[in-house]
Rosetta silent file (secondary structure, phi, psi, omega in degrees, C-alpha in Angstrom):
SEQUENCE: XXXXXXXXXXXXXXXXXXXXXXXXXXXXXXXXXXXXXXXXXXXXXXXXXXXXXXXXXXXXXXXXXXXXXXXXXXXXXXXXXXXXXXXXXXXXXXXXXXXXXXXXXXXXXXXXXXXXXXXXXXXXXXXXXXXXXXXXXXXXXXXXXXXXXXXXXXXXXXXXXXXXXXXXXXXXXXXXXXXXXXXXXXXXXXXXXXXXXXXXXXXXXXXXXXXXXXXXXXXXXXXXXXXXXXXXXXXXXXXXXXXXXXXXXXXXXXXXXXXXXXX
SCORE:     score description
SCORE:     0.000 S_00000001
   1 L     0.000  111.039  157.774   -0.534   -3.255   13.651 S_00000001
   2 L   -39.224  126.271 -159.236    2.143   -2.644   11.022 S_00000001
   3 E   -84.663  167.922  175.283    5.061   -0.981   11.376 S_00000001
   4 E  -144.142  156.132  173.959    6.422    1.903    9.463 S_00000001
   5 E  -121.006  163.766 -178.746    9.441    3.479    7.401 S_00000001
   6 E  -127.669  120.007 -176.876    9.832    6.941    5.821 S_00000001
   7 L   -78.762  178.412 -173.701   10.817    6.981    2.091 S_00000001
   8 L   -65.189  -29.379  169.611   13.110    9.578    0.986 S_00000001
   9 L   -70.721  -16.890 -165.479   10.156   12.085    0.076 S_00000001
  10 L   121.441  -46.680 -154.281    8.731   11.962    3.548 S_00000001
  11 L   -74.977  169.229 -163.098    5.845    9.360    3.125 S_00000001
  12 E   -82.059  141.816  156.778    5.210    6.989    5.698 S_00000001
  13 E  -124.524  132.023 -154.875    5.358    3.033    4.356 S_00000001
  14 E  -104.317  143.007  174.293    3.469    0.702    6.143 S_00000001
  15 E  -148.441  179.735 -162.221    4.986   -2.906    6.344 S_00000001
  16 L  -154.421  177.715 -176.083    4.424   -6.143    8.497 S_00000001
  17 L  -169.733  148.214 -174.007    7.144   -8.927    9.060 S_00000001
  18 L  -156.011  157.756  161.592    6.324  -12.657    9.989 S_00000001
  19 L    77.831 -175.753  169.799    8.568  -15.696   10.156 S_00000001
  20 L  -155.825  142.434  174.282   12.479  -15.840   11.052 S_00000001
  21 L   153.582 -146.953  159.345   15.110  -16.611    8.945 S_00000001
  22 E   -59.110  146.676 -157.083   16.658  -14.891    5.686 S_00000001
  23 E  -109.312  120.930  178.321   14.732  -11.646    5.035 S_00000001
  24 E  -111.970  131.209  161.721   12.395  -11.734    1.848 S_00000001
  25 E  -118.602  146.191 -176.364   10.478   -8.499    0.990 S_00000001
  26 E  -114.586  122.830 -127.035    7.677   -8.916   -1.106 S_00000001
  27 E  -133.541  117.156  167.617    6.453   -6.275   -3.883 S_00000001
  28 L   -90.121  127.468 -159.489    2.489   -6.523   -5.103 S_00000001
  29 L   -56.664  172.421  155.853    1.213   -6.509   -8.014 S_00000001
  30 L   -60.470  131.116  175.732   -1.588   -4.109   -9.368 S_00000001
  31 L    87.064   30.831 -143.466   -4.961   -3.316   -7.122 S_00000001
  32 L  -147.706  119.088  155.673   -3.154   -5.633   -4.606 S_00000001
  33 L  -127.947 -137.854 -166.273   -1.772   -4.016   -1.332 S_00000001
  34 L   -79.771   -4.513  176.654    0.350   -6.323    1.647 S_00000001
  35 L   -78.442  -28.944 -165.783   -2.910   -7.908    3.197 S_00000001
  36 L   -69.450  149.907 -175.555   -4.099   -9.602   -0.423 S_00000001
  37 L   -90.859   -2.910 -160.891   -3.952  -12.850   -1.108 S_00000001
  38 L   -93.190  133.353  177.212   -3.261  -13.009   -5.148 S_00000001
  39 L    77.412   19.702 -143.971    0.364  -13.518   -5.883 S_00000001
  40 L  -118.364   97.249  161.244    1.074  -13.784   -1.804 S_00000001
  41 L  -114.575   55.036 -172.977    3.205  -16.649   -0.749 S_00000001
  42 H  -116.722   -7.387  140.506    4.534  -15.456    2.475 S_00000001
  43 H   -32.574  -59.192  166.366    2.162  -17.857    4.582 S_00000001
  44 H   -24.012  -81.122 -166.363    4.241  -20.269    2.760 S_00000001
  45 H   -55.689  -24.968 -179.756    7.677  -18.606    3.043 S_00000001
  46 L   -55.200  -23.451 -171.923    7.370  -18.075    6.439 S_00000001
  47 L   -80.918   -5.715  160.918    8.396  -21.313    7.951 S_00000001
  48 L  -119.650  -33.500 -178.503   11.852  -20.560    6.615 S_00000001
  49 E  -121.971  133.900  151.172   12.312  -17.105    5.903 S_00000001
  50 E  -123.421  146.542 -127.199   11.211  -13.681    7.294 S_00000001
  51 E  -107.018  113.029  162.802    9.044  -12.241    4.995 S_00000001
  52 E   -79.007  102.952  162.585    8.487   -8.469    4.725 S_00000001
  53 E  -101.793  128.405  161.112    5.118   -7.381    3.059 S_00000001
  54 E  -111.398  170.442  145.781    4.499   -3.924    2.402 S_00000001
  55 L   -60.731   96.882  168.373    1.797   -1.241    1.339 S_00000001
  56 L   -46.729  160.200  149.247    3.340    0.243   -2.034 S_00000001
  57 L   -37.897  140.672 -162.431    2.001    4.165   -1.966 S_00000001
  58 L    51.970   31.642 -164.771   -1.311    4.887   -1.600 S_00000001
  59 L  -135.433  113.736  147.289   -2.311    1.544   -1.085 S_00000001
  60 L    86.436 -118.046  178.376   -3.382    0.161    2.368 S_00000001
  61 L  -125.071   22.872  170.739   -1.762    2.244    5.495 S_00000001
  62 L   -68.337 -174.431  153.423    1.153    3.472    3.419 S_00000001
  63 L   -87.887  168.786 -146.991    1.353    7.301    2.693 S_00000001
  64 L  -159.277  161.798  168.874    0.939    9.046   -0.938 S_00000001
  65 L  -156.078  159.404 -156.196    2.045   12.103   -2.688 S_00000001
  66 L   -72.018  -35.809 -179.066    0.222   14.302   -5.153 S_00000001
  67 L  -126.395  131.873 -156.878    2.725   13.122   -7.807 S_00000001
  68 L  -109.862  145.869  164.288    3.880   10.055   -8.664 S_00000001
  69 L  -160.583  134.953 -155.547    6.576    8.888  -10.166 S_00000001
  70 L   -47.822  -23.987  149.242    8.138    5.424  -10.209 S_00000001
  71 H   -24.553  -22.491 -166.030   11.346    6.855   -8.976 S_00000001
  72 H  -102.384  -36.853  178.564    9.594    7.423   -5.546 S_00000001
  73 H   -45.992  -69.768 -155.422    8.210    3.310   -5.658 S_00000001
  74 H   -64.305  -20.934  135.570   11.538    2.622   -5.890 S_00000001
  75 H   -16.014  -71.776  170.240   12.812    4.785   -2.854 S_00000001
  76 H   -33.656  -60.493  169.187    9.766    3.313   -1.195 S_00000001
  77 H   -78.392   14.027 -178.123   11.331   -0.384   -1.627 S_00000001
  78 H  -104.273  -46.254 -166.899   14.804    0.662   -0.701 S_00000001
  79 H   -73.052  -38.386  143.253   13.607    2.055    2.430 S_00000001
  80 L   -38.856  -65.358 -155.180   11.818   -1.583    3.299 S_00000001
  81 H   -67.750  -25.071 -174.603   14.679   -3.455    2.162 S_00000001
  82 H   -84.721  -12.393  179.765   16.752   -0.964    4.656 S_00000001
  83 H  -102.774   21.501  178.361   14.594   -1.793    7.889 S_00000001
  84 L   -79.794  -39.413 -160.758   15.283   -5.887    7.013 S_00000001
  85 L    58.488   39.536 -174.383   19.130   -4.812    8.443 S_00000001
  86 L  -163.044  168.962  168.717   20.342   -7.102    6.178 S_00000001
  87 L   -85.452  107.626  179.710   20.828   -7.545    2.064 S_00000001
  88 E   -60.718  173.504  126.487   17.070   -9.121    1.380 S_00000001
  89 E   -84.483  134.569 -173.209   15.433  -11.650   -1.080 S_00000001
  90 E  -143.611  144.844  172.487   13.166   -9.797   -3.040 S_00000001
  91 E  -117.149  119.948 -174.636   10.162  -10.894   -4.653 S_00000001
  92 E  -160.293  147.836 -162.959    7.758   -9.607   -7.026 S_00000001
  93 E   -92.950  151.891  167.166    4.439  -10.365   -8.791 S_00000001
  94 H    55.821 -119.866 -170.606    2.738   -8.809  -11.969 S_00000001
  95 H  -105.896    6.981  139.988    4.284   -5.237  -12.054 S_00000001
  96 H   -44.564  -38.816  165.452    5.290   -5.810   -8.504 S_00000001
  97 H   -67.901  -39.615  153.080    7.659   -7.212  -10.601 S_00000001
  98 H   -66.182   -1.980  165.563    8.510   -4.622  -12.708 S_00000001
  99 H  -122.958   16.661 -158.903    9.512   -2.605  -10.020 S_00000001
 100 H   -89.295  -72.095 -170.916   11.318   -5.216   -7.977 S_00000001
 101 H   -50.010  -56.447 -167.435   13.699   -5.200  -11.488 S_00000001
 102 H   -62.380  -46.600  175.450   13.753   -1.294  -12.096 S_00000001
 103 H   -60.656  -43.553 -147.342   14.990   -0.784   -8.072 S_00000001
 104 H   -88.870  -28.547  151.696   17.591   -3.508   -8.595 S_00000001
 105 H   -22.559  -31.984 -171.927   18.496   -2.106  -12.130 S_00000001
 106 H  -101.373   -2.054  174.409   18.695    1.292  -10.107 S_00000001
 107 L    86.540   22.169  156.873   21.417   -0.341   -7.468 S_00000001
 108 L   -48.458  161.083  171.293   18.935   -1.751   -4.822 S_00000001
 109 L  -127.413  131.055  165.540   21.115   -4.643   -3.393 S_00000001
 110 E  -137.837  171.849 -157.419   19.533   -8.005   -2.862 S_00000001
 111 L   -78.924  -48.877 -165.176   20.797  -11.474   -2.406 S_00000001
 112 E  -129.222  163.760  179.055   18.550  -13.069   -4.753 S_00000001
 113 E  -145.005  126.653  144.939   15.743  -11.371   -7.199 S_00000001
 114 E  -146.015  172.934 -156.886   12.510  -13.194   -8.496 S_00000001
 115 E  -146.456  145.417  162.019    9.867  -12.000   -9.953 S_00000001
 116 E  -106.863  122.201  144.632    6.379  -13.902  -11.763 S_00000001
 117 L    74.547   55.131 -168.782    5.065  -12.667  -14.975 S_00000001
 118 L   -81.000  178.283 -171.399    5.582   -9.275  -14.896 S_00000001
 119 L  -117.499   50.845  168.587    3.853   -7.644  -17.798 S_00000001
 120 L   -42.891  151.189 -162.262    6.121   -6.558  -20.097 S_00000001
 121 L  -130.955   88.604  179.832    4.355   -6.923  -23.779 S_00000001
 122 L   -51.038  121.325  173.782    6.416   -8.451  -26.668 S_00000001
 123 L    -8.445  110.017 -177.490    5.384   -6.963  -30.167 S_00000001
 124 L    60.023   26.537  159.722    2.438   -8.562  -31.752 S_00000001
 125 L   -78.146  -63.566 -175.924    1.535  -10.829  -28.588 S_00000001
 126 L  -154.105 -165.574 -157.337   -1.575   -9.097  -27.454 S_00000001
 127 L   -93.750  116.370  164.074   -2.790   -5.264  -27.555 S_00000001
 128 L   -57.632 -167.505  163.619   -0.710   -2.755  -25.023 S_00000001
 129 L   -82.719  121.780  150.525   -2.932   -0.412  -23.085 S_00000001
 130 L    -6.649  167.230 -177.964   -3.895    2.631  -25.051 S_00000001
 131 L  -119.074  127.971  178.097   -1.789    5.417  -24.792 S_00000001
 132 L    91.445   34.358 -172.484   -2.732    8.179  -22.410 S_00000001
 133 L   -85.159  -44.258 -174.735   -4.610    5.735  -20.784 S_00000001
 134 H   -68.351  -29.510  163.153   -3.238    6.599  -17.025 S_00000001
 135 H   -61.383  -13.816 -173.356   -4.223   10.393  -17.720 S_00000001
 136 H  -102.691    7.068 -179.537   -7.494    9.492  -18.426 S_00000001
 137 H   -85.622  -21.220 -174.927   -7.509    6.935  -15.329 S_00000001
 138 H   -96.058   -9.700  157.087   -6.425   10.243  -12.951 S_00000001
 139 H   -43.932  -77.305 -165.270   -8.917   12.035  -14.842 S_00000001
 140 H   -62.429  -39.186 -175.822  -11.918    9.997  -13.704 S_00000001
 141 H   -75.479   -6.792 -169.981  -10.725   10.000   -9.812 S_00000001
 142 H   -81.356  -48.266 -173.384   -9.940   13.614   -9.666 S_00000001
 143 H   -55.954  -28.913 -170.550  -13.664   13.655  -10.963 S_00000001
 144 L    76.397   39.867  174.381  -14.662   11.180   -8.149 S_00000001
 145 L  -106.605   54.703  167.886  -15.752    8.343  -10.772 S_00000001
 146 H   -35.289  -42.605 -129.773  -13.698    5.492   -8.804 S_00000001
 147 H   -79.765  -26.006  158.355  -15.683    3.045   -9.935 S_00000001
 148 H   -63.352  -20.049 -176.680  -15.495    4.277  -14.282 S_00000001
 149 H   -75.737  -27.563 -166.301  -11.915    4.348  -13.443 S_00000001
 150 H   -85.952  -61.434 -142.112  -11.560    0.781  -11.958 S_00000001
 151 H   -69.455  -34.142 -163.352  -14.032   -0.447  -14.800 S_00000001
 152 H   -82.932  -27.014  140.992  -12.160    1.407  -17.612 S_00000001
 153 H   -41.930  -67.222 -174.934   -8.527   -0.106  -15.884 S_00000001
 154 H   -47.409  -57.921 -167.758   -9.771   -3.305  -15.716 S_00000001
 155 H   -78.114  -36.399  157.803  -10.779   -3.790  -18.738 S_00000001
 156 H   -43.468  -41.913  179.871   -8.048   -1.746  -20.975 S_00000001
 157 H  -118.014  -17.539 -160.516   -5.170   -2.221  -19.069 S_00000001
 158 H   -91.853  -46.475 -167.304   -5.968   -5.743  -16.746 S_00000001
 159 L    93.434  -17.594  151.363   -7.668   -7.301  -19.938 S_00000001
 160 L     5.738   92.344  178.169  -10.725   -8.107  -17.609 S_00000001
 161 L   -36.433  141.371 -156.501  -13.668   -9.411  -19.610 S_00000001
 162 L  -101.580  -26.093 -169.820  -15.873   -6.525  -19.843 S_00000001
 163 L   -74.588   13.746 -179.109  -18.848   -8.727  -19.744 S_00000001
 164 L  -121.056   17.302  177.384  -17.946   -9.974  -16.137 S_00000001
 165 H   -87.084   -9.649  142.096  -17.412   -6.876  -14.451 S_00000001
 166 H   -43.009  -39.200 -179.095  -21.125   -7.180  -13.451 S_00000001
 167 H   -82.332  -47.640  160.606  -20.537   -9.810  -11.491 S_00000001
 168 H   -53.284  -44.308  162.629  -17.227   -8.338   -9.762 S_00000001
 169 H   -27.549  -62.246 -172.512  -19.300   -5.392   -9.301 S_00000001
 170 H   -71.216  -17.469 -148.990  -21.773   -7.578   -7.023 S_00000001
 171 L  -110.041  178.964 -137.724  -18.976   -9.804   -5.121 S_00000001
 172 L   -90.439  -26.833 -167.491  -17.357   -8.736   -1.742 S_00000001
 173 H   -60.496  -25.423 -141.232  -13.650   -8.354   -4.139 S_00000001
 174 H   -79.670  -58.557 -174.934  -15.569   -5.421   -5.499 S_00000001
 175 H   -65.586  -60.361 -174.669  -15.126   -2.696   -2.455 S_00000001
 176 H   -59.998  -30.992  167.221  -11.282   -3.115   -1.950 S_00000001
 177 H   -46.962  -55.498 -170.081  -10.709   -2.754   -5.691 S_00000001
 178 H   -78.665   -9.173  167.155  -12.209    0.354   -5.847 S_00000001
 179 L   -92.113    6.673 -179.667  -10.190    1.696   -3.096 S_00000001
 180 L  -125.996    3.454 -174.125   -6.955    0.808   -4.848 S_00000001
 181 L   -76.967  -24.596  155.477   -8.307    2.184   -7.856 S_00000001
 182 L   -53.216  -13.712  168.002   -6.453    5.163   -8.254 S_00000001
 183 H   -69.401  -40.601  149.642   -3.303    3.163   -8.005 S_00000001
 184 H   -31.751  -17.360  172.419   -4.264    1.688  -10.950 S_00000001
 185 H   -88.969  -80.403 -172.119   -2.991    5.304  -13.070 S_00000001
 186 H   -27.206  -79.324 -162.196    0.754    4.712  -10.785 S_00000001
 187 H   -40.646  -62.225  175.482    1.089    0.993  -12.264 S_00000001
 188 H   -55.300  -67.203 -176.040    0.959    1.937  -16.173 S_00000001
 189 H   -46.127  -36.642  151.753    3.316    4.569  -15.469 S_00000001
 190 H   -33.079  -65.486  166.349    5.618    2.286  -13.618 S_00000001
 191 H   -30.539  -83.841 -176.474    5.045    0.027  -16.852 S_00000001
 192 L    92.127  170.222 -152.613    5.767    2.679  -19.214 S_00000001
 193 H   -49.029  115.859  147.769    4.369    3.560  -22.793 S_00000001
 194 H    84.220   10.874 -176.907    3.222    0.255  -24.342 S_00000001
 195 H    46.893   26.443 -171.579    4.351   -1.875  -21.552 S_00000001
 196 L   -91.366  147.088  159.467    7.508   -2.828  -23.529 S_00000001
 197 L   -55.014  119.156 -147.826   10.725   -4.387  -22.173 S_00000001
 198 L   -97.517   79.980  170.894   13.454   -2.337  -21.530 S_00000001
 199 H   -39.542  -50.634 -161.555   15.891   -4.414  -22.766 S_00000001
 200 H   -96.737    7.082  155.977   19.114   -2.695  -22.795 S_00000001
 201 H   -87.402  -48.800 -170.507   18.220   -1.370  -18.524 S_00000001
 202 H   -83.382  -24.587  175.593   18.276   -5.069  -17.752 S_00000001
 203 L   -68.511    8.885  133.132   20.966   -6.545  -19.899 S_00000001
 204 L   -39.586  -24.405 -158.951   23.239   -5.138  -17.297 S_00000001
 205 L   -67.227   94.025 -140.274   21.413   -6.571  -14.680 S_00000001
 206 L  -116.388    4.859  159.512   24.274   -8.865  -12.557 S_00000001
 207 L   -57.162  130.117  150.121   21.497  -10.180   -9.181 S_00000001
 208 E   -59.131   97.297 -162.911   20.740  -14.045  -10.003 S_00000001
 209 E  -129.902  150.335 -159.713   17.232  -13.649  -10.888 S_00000001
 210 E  -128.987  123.150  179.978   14.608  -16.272  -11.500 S_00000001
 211 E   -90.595  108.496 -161.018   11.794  -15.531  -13.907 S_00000001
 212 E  -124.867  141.996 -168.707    8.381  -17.775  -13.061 S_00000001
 213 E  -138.923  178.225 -170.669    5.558  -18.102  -15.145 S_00000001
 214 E  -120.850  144.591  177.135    1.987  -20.245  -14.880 S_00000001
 215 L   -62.936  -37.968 -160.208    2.028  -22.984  -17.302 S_00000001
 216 L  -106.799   34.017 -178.711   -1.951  -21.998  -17.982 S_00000001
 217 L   -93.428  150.800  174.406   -0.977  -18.015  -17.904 S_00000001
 218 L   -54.313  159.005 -179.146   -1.984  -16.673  -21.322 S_00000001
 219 H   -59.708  -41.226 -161.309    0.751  -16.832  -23.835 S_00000001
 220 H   -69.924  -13.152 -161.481    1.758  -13.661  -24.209 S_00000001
 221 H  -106.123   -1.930  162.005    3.019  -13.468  -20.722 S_00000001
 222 H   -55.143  -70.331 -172.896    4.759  -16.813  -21.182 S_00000001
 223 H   -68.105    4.292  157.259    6.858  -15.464  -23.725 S_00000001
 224 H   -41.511  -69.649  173.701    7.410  -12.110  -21.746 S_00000001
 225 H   -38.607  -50.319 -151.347    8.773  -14.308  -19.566 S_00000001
 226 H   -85.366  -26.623  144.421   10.509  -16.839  -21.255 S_00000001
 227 H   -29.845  -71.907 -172.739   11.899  -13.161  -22.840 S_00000001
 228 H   -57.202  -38.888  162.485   12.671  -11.420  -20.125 S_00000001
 229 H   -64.153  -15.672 -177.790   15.147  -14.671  -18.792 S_00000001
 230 H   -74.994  -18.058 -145.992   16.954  -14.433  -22.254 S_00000001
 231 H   -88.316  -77.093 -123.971   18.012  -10.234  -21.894 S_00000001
 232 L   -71.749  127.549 -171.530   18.590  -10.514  -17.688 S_00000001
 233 L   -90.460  101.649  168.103   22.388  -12.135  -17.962 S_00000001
 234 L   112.200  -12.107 -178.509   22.286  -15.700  -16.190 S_00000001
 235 L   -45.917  169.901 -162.997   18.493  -15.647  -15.480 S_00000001
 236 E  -160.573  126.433  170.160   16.819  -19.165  -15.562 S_00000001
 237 E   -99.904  133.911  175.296   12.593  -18.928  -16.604 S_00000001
 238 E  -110.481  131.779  146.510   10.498  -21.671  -14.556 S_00000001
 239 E   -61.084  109.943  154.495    7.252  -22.954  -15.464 S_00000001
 240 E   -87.319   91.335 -143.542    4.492  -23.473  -12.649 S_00000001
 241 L   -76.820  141.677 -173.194    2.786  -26.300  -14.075 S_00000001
 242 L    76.388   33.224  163.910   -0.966  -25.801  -13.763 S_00000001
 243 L  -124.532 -168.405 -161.159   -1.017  -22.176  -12.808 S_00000001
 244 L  -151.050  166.148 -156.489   -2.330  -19.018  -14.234 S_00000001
 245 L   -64.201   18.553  155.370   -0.807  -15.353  -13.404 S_00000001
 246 L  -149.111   86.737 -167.154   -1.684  -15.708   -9.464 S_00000001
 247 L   -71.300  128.138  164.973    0.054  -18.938   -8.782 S_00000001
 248 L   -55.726  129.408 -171.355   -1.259  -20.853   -5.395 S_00000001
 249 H   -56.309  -19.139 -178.000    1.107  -20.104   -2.572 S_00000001
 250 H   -68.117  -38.020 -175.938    1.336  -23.848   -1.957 S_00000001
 251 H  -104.236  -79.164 -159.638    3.178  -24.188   -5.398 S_00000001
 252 H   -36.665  -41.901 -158.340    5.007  -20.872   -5.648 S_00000001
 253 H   -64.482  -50.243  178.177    6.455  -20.853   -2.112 S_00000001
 254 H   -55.488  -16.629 -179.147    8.748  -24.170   -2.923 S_00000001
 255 H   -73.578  -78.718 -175.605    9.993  -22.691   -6.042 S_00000001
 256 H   -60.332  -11.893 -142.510   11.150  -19.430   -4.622 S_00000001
 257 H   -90.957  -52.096 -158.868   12.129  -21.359   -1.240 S_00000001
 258 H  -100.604   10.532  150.028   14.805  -23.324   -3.332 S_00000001
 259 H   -75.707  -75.068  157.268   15.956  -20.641   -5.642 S_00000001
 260 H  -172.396   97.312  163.997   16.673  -19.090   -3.074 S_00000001
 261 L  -101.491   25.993  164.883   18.840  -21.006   -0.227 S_00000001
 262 L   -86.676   89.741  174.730   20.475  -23.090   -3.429 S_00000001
 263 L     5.288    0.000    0.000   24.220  -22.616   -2.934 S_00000001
């Protein structure tokens, strides 16, 4: 059973803890909540560290509120990082990532910060998400159309092949998706218009932070990446050779393990 904290608005956040050691909390990407396995290395991390995974809002056995705004995520991960009883490691995938930087940009304090591929969108890499896209994704669920909202997400904002969403449709990945689909609306806004990199909040930025990318991840989020380590002052971008934007836990864990306990 998971345990819980109460963010500064009231809701309840559901979290879990495994392992002993140095305290890692661990921030999930979109459609993802702390049970999933994509972007998940705390199997790994456990054998050294222990590793807090939580339910962001509305996801999993957190709590929710009729209106979101990333201001409350980051509450939400302060209030985690405050039941550790210690200054974490914090880790975070996709736009897990983006909010793991916007709390410590906002004066969370951790020891160490890394984050993989979040998806900031460099200029003329690859198409943002429409604009107005998350009103029309809060549209379709107030309407009860989960499942046009997850397909019209997927494809718009995830980049999802539209011709394989038949098949996701049929496969067992299909049912939890759609229950996280309304989360999917939360996530752009967290992003913000056009997914662009908000250079001048992070060159400020004074956590050691380690940027990780999949050698076979599409380009544009290489060069997010390989971006995002120039603005963040002292940052160092890593290559995972042979991965793709949900790097095997087997390779990821050693990466982050030795970022960081490295003096």
């Amino acid at each position: 059973m998971p345990e819980h904290v109460t963010s500064a608005d009231g809701t309840p956040i559901a979290y879990e803890r495994e392992g002993q050691g140095p305290a890692v909390v661990l921030v999930a990407g979109a459609l993802c909540d702390r049970g999933s396995s994509v972007g998940n290395p705390a199997r790994v991390l456990a054998g050294d560290f222990t590793v807090y995974r939580y339910d962001r809002r509305g996801r999993g056995d957190s709590g929710d509120s009729p209106a979101y705004a990333p201001q409350r995520e980051v509450e939400d991960l302060a209030a985690v990082a405050a039941a550790t009883g210690t200054v974490p490691y914090l880790y975070g995938h996709s736009s897990g990532g983006v909010l793991a930087l916007l709390a410590v940009s906002s004066g969370l304090a951790v020891r160490k910060l890394a984050v993989y591929e979040p998806p900031f969108i460099l200029e003329g890499t690859r198409p943002p998400p429409p604009a107005g896209l998350a009103g029309r994704l809060r549209e379709l669920i107030g309407q009860g159309r989960r499942a046009d909202a997850l397909r019209l997400g997927l494809v718009q904002a995830l980049q999802f092949p539209a011709e394989a969403l038949g098949s996701l449709r049929a496969s067992p990945s299909w049912p939890p998706l759609l229950a996280l689909a309304h989360t999917l609306a939360y996530d752009l806004q967290l992003c913000g218009p056009g997914n662009r990199l908000p250079e001048q909040a992070l060159a400020t930025l004074a956590t050691p932070t380690l940027v990780l990318y999949g050698s076979q991840s599409p380009a544009w989020a290489r060069a997010s990446a390989k971006r995002l380590a120039e603005v963040v002052p002292g940052a160092r971008a890593q290559s995972l050779p042979g991965q793709g934007h949900n790097a095997e836990p087997e390779v990821l864990a050693p990466a982050l393990r030795d970022f960081y306990l490295r003096p």
